[in-house]
Short mmCIF file of the C-alpha atoms (twelve columns), coordinates in Angstrom:
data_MODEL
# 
_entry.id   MODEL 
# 
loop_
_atom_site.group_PDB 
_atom_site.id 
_atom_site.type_symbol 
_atom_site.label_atom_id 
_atom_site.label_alt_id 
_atom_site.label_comp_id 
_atom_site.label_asym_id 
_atom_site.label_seq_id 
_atom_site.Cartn_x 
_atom_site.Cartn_y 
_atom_site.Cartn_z 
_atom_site.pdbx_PDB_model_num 
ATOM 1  C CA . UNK A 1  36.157 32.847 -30.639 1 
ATOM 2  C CA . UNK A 2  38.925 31.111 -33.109 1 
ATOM 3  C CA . UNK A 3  38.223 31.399 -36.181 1 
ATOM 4  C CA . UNK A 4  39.671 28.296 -38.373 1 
ATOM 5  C CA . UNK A 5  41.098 28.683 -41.990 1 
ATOM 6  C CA . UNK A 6  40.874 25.790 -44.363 1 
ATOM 7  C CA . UNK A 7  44.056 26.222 -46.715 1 
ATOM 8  C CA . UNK A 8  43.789 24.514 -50.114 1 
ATOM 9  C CA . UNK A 9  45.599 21.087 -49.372 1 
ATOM 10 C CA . UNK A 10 43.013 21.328 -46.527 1 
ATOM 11 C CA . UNK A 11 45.144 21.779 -43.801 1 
ATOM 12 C CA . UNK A 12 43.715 23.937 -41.280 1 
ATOM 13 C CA . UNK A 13 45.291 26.565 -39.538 1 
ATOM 14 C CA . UNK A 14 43.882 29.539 -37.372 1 
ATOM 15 C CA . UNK A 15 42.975 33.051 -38.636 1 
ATOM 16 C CA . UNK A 16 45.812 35.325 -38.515 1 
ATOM 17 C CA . UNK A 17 44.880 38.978 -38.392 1 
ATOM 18 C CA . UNK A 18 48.797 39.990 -38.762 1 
ATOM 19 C CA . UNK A 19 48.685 38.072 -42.192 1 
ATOM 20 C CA . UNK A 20 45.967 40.000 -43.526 1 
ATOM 21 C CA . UNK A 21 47.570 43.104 -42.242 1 
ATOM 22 C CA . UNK A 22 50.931 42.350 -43.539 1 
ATOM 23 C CA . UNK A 23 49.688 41.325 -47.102 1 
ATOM 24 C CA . UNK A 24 47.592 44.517 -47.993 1 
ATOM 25 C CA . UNK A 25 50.770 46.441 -46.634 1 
ATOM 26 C CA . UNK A 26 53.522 44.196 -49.002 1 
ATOM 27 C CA . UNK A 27 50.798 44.838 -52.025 1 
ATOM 28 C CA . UNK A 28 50.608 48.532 -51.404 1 
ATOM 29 C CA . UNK A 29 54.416 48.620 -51.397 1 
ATOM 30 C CA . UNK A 30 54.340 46.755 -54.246 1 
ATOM 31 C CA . UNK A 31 52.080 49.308 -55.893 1 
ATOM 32 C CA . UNK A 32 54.386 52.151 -55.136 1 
ATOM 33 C CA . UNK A 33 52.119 53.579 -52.453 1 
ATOM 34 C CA . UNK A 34 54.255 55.532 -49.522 1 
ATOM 35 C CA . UNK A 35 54.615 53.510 -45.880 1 
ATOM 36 C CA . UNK A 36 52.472 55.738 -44.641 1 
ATOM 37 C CA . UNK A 37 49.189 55.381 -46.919 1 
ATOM 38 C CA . UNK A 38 50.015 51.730 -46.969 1 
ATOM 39 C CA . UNK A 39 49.663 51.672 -43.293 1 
ATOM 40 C CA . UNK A 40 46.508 53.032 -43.468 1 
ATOM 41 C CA . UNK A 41 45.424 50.949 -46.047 1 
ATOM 42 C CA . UNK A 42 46.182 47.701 -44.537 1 
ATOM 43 C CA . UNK A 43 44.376 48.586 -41.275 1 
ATOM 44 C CA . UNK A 44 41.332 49.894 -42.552 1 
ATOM 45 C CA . UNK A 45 41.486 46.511 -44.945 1 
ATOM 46 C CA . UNK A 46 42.264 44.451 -42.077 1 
ATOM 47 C CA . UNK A 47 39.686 46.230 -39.550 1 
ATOM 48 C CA . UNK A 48 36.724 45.662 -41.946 1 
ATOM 49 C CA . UNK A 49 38.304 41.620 -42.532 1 
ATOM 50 C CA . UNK A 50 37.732 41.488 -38.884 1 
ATOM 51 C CA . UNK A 51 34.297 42.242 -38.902 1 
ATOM 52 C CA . UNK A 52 33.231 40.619 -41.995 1 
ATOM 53 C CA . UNK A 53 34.840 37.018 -40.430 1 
ATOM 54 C CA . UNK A 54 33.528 37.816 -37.125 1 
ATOM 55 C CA . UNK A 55 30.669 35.503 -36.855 1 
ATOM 56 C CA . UNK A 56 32.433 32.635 -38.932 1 
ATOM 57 C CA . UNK A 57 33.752 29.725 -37.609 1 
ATOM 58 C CA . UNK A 58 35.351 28.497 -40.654 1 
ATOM 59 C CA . UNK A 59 36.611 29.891 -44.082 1 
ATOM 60 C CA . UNK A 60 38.185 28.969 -46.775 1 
ATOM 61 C CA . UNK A 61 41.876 30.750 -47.367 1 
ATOM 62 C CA . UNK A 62 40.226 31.076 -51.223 1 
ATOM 63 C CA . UNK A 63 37.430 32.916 -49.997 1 
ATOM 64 C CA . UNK A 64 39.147 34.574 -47.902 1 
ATOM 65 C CA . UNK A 65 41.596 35.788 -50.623 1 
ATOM 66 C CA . UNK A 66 38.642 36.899 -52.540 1 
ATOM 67 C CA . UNK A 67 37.158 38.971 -49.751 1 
ATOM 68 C CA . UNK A 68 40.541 40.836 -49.250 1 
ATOM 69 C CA . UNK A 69 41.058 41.774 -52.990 1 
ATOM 70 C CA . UNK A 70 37.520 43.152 -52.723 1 
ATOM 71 C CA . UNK A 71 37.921 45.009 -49.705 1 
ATOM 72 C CA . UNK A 72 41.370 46.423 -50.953 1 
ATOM 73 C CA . UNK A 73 39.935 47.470 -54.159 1 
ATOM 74 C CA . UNK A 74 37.725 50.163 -52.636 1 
ATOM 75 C CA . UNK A 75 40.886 52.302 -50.939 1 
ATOM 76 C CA . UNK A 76 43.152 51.490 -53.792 1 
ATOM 77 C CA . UNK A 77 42.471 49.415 -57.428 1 
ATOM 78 C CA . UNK A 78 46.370 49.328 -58.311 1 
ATOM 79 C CA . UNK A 79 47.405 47.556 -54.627 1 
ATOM 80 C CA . UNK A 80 44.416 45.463 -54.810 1 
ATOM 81 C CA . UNK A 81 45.460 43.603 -58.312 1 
ATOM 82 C CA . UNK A 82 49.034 43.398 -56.903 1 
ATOM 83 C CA . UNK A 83 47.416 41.677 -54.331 1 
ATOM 84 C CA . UNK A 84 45.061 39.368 -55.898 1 
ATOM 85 C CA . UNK A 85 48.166 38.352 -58.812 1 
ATOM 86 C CA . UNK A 86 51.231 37.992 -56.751 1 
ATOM 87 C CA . UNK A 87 49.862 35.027 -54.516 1 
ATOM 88 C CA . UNK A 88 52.647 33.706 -52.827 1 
ATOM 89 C CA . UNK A 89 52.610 29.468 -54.112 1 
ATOM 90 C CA . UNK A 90 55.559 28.530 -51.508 1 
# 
């Protein structure tokens, strides 16, 4: 099933599991947290994204944001506000 992503300017794109990965792992880096734990970090993150979008056909990238930060917060607080305040605005 694709899952659609409605950015902000309402473009709509679809749901990129690499992003999510990729993200948590740049915000644990960011955080000073070794390649290694930010590997694992950014799967588990990504693994439990997966299943919380799972029966969605559409999200907002804003909620979707939102649900990350949350997520990330429970493995690590420190990589989770990198995360949620160095959005990237390009």
């Amino acid at each position: 099933m694709d899952i659609h992503l409605i950015k902000r300017e309402g473009h709509i794109h679809p749901f990129d599991e690499r992003k999510v990965y990729a993200s948590c792992y740049a915000a644990c880096l960011s955080s000073h947290i070794s390649n290694k734990s930010a590997e694992k970090i950014a799967d588990k993150v990504t693994k439990e994204i997966k299943i919380w979008i799972k029966n969605k056909k559409q999200i907002s990238s804003n909620t979707l944001f939102k649900q990350i930060g949350k997520t990330m917060k429970e493995y690590d607080k420190n990589a989770a506000f990198m995360y949620l305040t160095h959005r990237d605005v390009s």
